[in-house]
Structures are given as structure tokens and as C-alpha cells.
DRENDOMI-599240 format. One record per residue (C-alpha): chain; residue in one letter; x, y, z. Coordinates in Angstrom, 1 decimal. Layout:
BEGIN
rec c=A | r=A | xx=X | yy=Y | zz=Z
...
//
This chain:
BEGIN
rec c=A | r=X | xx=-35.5 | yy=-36.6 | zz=-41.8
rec c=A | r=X | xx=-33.1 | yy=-39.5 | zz=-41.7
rec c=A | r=X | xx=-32.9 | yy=-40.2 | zz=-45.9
rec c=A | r=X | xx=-31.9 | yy=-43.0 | zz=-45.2
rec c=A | r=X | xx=-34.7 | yy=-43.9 | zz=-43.0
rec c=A | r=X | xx=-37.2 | yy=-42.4 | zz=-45.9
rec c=A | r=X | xx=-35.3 | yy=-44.9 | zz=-48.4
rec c=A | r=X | xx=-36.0 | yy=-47.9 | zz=-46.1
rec c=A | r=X | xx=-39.6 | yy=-47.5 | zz=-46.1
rec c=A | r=X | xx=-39.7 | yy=-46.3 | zz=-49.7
rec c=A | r=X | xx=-38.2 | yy=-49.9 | zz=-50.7
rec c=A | r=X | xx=-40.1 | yy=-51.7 | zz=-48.0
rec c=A | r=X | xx=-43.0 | yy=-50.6 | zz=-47.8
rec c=A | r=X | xx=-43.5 | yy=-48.4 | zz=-50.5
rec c=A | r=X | xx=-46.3 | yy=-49.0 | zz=-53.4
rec c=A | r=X | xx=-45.4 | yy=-51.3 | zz=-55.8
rec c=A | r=X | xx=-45.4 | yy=-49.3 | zz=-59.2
rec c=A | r=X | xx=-42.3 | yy=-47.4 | zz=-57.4
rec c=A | r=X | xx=-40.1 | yy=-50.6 | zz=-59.2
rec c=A | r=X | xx=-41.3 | yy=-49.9 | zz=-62.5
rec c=A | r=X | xx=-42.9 | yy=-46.6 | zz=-64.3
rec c=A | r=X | xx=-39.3 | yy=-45.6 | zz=-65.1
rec c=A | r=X | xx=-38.2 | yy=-42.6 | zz=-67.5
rec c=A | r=X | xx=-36.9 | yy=-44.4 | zz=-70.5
rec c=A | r=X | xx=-40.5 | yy=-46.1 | zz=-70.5
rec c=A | r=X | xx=-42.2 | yy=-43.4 | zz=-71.7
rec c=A | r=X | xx=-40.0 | yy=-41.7 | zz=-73.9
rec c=A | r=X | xx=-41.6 | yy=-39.7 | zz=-76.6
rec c=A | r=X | xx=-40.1 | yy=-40.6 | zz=-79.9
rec c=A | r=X | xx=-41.7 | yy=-38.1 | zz=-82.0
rec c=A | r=X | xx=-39.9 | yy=-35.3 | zz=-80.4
rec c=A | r=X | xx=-36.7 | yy=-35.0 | zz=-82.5
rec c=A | r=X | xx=-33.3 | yy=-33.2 | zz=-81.0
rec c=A | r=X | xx=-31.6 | yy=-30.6 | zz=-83.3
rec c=A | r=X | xx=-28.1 | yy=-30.9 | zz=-83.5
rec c=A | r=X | xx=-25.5 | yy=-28.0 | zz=-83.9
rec c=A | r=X | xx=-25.2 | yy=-28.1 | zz=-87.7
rec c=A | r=X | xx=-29.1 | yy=-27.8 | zz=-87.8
rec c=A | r=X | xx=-30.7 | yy=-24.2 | zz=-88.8
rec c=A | r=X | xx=-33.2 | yy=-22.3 | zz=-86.6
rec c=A | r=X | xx=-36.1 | yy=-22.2 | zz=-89.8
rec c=A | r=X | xx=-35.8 | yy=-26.1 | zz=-89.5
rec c=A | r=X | xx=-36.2 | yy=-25.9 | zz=-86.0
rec c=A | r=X | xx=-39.6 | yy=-24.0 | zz=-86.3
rec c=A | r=X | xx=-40.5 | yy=-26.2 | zz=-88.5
rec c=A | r=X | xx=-40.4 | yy=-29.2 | zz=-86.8
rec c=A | r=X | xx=-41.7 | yy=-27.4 | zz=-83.8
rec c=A | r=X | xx=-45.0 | yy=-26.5 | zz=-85.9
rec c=A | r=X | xx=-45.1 | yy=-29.8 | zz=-87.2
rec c=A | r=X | xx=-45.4 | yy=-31.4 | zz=-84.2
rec c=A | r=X | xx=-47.1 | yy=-28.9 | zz=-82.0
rec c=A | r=X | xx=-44.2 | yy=-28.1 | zz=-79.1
rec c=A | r=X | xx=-42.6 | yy=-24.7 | zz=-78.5
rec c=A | r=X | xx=-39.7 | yy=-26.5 | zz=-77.0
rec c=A | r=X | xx=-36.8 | yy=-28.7 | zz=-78.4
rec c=A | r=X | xx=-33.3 | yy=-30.4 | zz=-77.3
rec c=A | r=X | xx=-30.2 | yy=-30.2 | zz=-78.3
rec c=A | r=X | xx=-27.8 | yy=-32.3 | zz=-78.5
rec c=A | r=X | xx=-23.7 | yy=-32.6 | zz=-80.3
rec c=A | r=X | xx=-22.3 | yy=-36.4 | zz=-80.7
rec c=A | r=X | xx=-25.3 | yy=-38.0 | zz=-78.2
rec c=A | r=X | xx=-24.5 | yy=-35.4 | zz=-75.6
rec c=A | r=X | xx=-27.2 | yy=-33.3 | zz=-74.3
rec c=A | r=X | xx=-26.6 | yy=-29.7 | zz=-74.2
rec c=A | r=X | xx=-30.1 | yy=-28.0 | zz=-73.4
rec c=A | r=X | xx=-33.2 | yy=-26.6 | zz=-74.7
rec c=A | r=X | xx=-33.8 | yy=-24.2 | zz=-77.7
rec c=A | r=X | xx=-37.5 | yy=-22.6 | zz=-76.8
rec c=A | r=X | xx=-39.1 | yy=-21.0 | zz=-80.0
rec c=A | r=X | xx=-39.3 | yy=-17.6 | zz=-78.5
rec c=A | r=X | xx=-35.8 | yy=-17.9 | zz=-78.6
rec c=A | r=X | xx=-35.8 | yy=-18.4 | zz=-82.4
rec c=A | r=X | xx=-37.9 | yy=-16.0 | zz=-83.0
rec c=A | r=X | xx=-35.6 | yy=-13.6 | zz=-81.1
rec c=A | r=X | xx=-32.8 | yy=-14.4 | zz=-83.8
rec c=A | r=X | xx=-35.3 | yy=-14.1 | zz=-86.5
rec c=A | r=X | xx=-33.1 | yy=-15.3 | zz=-89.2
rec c=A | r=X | xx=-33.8 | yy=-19.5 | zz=-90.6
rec c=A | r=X | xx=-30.1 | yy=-19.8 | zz=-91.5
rec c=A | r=X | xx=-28.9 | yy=-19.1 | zz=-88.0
rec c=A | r=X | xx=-27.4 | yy=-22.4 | zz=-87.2
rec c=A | r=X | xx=-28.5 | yy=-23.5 | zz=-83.7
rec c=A | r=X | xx=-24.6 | yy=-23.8 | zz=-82.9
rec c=A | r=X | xx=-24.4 | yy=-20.1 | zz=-82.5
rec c=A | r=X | xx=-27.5 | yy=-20.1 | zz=-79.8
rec c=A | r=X | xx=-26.7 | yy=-20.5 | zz=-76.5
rec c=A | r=X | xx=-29.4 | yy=-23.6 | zz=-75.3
rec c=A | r=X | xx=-31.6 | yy=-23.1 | zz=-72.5
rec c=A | r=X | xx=-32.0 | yy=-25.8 | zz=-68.8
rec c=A | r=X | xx=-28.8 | yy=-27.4 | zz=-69.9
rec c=A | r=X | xx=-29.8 | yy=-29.4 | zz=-66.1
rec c=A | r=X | xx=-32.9 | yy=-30.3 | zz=-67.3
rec c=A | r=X | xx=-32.6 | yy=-34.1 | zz=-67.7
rec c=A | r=X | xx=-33.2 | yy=-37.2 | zz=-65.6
rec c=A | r=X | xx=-31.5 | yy=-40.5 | zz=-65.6
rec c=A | r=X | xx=-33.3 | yy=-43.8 | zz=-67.6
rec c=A | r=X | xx=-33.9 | yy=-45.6 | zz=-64.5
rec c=A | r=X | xx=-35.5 | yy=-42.9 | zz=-62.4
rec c=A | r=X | xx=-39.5 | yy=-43.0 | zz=-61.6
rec c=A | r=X | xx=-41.5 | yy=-40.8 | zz=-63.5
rec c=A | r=X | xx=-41.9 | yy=-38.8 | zz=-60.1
rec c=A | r=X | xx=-38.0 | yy=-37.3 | zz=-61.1
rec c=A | r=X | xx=-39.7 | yy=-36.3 | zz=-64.2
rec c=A | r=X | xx=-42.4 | yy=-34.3 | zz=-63.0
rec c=A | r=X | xx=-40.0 | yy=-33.2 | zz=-60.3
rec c=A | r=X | xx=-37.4 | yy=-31.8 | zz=-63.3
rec c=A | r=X | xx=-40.2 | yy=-30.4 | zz=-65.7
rec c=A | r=X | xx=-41.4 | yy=-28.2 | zz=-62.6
rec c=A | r=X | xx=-38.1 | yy=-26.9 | zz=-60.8
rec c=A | r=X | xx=-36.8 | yy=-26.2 | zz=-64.8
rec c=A | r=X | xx=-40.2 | yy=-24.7 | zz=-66.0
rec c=A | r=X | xx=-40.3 | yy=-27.1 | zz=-68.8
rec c=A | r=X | xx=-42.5 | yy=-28.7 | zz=-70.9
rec c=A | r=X | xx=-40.0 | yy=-31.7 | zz=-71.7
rec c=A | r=X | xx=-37.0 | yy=-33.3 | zz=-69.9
rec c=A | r=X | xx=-34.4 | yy=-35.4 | zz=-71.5
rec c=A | r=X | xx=-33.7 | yy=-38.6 | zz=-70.4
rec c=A | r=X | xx=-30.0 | yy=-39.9 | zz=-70.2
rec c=A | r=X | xx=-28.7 | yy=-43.1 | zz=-69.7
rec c=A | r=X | xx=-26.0 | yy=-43.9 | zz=-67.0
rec c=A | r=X | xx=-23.1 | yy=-43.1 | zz=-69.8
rec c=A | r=X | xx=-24.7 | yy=-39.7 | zz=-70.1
rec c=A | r=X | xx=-26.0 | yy=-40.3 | zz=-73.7
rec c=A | r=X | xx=-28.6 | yy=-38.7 | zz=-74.6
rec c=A | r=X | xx=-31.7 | yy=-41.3 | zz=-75.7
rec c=A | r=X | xx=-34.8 | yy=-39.1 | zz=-75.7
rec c=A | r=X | xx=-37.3 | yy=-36.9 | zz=-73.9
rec c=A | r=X | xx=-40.1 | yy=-37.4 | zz=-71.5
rec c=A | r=X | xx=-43.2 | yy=-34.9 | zz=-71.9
rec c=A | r=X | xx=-44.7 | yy=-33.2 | zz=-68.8
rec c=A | r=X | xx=-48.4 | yy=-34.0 | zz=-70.4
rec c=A | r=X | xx=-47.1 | yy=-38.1 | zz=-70.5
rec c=A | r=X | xx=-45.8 | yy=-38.2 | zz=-67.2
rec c=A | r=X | xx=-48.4 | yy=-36.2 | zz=-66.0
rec c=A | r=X | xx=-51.0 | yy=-39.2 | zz=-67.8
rec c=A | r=X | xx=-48.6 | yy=-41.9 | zz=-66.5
rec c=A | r=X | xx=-48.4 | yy=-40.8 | zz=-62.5
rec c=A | r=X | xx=-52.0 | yy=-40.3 | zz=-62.7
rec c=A | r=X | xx=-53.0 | yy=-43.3 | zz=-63.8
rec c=A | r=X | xx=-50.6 | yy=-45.3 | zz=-61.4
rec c=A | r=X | xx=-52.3 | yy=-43.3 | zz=-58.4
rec c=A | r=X | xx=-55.9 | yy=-44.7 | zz=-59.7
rec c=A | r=X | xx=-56.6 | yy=-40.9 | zz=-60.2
rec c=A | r=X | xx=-59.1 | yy=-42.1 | zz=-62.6
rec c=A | r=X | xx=-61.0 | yy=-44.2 | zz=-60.9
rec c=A | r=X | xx=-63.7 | yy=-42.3 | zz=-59.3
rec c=A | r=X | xx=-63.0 | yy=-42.0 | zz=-54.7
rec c=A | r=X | xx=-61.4 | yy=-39.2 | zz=-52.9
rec c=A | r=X | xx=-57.9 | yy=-38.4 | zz=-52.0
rec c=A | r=X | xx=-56.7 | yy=-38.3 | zz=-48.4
rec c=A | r=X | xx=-53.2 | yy=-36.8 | zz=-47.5
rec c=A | r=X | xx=-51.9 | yy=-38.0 | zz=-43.4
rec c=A | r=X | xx=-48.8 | yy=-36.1 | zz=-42.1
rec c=A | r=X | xx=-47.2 | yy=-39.3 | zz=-40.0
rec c=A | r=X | xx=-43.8 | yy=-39.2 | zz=-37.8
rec c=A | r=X | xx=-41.6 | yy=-41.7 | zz=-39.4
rec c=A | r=X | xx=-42.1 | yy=-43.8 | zz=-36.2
rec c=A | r=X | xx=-45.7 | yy=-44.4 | zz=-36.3
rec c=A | r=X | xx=-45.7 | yy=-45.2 | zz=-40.2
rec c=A | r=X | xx=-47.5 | yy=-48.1 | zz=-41.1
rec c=A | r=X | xx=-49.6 | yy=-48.2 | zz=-43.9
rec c=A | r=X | xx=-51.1 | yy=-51.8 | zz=-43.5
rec c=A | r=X | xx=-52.1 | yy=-50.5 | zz=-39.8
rec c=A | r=X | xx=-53.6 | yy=-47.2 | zz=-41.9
rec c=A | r=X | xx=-55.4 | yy=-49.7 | zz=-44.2
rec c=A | r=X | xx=-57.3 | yy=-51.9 | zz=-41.8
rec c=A | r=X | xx=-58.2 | yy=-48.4 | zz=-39.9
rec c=A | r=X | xx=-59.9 | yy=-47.3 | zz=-43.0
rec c=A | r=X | xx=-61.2 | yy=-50.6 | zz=-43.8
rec c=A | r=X | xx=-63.3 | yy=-50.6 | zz=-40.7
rec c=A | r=X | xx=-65.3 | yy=-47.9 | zz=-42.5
rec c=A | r=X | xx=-65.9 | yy=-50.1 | zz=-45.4
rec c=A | r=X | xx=-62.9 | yy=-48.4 | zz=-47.5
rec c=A | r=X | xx=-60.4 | yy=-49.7 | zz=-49.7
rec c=A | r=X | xx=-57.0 | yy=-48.1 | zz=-50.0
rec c=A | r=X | xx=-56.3 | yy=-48.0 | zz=-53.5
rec c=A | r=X | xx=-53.4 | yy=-46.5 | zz=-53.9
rec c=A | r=X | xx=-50.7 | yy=-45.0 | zz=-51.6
rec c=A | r=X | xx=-47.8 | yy=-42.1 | zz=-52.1
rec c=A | r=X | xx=-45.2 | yy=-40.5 | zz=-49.9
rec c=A | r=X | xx=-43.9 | yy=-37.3 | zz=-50.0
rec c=A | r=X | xx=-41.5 | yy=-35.4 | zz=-47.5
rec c=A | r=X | xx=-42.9 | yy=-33.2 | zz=-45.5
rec c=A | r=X | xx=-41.7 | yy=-29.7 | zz=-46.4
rec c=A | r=X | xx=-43.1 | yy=-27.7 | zz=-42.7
rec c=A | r=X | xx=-41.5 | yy=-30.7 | zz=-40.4
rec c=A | r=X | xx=-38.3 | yy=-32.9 | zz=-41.6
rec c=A | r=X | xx=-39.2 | yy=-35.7 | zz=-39.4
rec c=A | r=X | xx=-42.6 | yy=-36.4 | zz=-40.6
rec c=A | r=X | xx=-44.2 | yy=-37.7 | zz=-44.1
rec c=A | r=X | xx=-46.7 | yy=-37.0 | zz=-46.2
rec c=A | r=X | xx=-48.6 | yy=-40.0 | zz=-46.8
rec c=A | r=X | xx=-51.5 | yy=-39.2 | zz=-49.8
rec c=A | r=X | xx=-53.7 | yy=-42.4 | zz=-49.9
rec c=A | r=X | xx=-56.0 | yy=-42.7 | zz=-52.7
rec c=A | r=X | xx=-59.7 | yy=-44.7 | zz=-51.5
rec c=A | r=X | xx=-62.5 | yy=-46.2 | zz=-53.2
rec c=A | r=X | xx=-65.2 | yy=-43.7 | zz=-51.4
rec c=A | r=X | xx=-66.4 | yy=-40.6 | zz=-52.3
rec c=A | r=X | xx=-67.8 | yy=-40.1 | zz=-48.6
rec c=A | r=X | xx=-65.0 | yy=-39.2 | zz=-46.8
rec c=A | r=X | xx=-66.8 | yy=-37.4 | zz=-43.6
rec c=A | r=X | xx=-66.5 | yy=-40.9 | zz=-41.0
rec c=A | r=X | xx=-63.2 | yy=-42.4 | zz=-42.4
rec c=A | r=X | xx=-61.9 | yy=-38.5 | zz=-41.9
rec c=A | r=X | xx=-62.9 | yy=-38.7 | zz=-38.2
rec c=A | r=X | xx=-61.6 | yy=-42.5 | zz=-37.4
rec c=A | r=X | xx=-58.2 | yy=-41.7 | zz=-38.7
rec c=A | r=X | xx=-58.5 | yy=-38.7 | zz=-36.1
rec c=A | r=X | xx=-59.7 | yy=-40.8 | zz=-34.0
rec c=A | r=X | xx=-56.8 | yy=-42.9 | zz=-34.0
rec c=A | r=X | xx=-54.4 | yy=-40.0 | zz=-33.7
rec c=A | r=X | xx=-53.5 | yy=-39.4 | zz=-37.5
rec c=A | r=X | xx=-53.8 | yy=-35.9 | zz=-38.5
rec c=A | r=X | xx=-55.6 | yy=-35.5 | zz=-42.1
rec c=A | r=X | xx=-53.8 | yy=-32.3 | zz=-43.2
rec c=A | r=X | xx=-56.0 | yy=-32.4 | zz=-46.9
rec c=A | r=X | xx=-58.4 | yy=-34.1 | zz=-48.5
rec c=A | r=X | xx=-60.2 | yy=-34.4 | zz=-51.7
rec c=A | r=X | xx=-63.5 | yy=-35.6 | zz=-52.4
rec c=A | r=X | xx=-64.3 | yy=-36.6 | zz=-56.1
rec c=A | r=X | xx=-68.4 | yy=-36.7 | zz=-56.7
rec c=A | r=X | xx=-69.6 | yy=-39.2 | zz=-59.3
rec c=A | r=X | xx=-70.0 | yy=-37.2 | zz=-62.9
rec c=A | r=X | xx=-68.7 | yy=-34.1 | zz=-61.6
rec c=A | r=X | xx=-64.8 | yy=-34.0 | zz=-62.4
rec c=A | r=X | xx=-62.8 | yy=-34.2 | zz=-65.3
rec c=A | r=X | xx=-59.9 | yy=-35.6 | zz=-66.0
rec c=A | r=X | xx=-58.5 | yy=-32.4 | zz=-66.3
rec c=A | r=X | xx=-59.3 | yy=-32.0 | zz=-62.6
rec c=A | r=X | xx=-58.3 | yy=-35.1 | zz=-61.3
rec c=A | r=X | xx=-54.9 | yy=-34.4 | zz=-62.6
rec c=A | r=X | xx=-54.8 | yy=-30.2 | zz=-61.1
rec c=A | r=X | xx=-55.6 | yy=-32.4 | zz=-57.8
rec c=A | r=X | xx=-52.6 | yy=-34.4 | zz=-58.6
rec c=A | r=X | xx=-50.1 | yy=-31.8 | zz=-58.6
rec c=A | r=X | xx=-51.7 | yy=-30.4 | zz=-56.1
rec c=A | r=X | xx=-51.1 | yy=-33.2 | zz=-53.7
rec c=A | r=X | xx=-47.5 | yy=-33.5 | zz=-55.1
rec c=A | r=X | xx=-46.9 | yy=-29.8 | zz=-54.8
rec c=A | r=X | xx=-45.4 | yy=-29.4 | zz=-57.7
//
């Protein structure tokens, strides 16, 4: 795919929230770094304290990975100073202005829990939890309001989402919200996963194929029945992450 082409429609078309939900907004400030003088039994400690098996580290505002408390536990001594262990997913970080997508993005190709967030200097200013950004994306996709989840592989060419809409308002549907992926099995065509207002999706499925779209997933959410827990496994599901 053109990236380009994918960036045009992203800015033009796009959803709105894409503007806003960036990283430094939901920065967790009660995750502390550890610094090099620090010692690994402070490090567990804090860990306990606040319930994470995971911490950064950083020397003079510069981020230099993660210390993971299986690590620590490994040295097993709480005067080890965290200067002589070697930090872990010294990549795992996203830039300030980046949409919470990155983060999710990060935390999964890094198999982490957390990801620092950096401003354009490269100073470290704090870290973004999977479990927040997971929270954050799912509310901005209306995953808690009760519908069903659609996903359309489109060509690039035929993508128009307000010609999508008034398809699937013909069946009495509202779009509610709207997300684009790449498609990972054919470079020149999108994933499109639209989020809708109906739990029924059996005749809105069949007019979208009716109108040549090809609905390669969907997701039907029944009133009472799922969780929140569930509504976010769908998410990452739909984001394959």
C-alpha cells in the first residue's frame, strides 16, 4: 500500500479522536523510574507497593529500559545496585505526541506491561500502562456501549466511509465509531472495523455484501451478556495485537 495514500485518508477522513488521545495524556504517574544509584530491595519494594512486576530505568532523564522483578529476583541480593543489571526492551518507548494506538502497538511487539513515553528531546517523562491504554482505546471505539462490531476489507480506491454510513443507515444503523487498520494478507486494501448501534447484524451484514463490501469479521454483542472484560479481548482482537 501507498503510505502515503494510507496517511491521506487517515488525516482526511479518518475518526476524529485520531487528533487527540495522545501518549503523554495518559501517563501514569504513580509508576516511579529507578535510577542507577537505586538498589534492587528498593526496587521490589516499590514494585509490591504498587502492584507491577515491571519498572523503568532511567540515568540523567534518559531512558535506558526495563528491570522486570524476575530479573531481581535472579540477582537475589537488595544491595545490588540496579547500575550493575543490564535493563530489559531498552526500544520500548513511544514518542508524547503519538496516539495511544503506538502504545498498544509497543506494549505488544515488546511483551510489556508498560511503555515509556519520551518527548521529542528524548527525555524521559513517564510511562503509559497496557491496562490504561487498553481502557482509553476502548472507550474511544464506543466498545462500551452495547452494538456489534463489523470489520470491511476495502481497496484503497473504493474507501469511503460516509458512502459506508448511509449503506448501513438504510438498515436503521448508526455508525458509531470507525478504525482503520492495514491489511496484513493484501497491501493494497484496508481494514475498516466500524463499531454500530445494533446488536442485529444478520441484514446490515447482507446489504454491505450486497453492495460489494466483503465483511471479513464480525462481532455481535447481546444485551447483558458481555463484560467489559470481553468487550476489550474483542478489541485486540479486531486490532490484532
Amino acid at each position: 500500500m501507498n503510505e502515503n495514500r494510507l496517511s491521506d485518508v487517515l488525516k482526511s477522513k479518518f475518526i476524529p479522536y485520531l487528533s487527540f488521545m495522545q501518549a503523554y495524556e495518559y501517563i501514569n504517574n504513580l509508576i516511579p523510574p529507578l535510577k542507577l544509584s537505586d538498589k534492587t530491595g528498593m526496587a521490589l519494594a516499590w514494585m509490591e507497593e504498587i502492584r507491577t512486576d515491571v519498572l523503568p530505568v532511567i540515568d540523567k532523564g534518559v531512558f535506558l529500559g526495563l528491570i522486570k522483578e524476575e530479573r531481581i529476583f535472579e540477582v537475589n541480593n537488595p544491595d545490588t545496585l540496579i547500575a550493575d543489571i543490564e535493563p530489559s526492551n531498552p526500544q520500548c518507548w513511544v514518542f508524547s505526541d503519538k496516539h495511544i494506538y503506538d502504545v498498544l502497538r509497543v506494549s505488544s511487539e515488546q511483551k510489556s506491561n508498560i511503555v515509556a513515553v519520551l518527548d521529542r528531546d528524548s527525555n524521559y517523562l513517564g510511562v503509559v500502562t497496557m491496562e490504561d491504554s487498553i481502557a482509553a482505546f476502548a472507550d474511544s471505539l464506543s466498545i462500551k456501549s452495547q452494538g456489534s462490531v463489523v470489520i470491511l476489507s476495502i481497496s484503497m480506491t473504493d474507501y469511503s466511509l460516509s458512502e459506508i454510513s448511509r449503506i448501513i443507515e438504510s438498515d436503521n444503523a448508526k455508525v458509531l465509531s470507525s478504525f482503520i487498520t492495514t491489511d496484513p494478507l493484501d497491501d493494497s486494501k484496508i481494514k475498516l472495523t466500524l463499531k454500530l448501534d445494533q446488536t442485529e447484524l444478520r441484514h446490515i451484514k447482507a446489504t454491505l455484501e450486497r453492495f460489494g463490501y466483503k465483511v471479513i469479521d464480525h462481532y455481535q454483542e447481546e444485551s447483558g451478556v458481555s463484560s467489559e472484560e470481553d468487550r476489550i479481548g474483542n478489541l485486540l482482537r479486531f486490532l490484532d495485537i
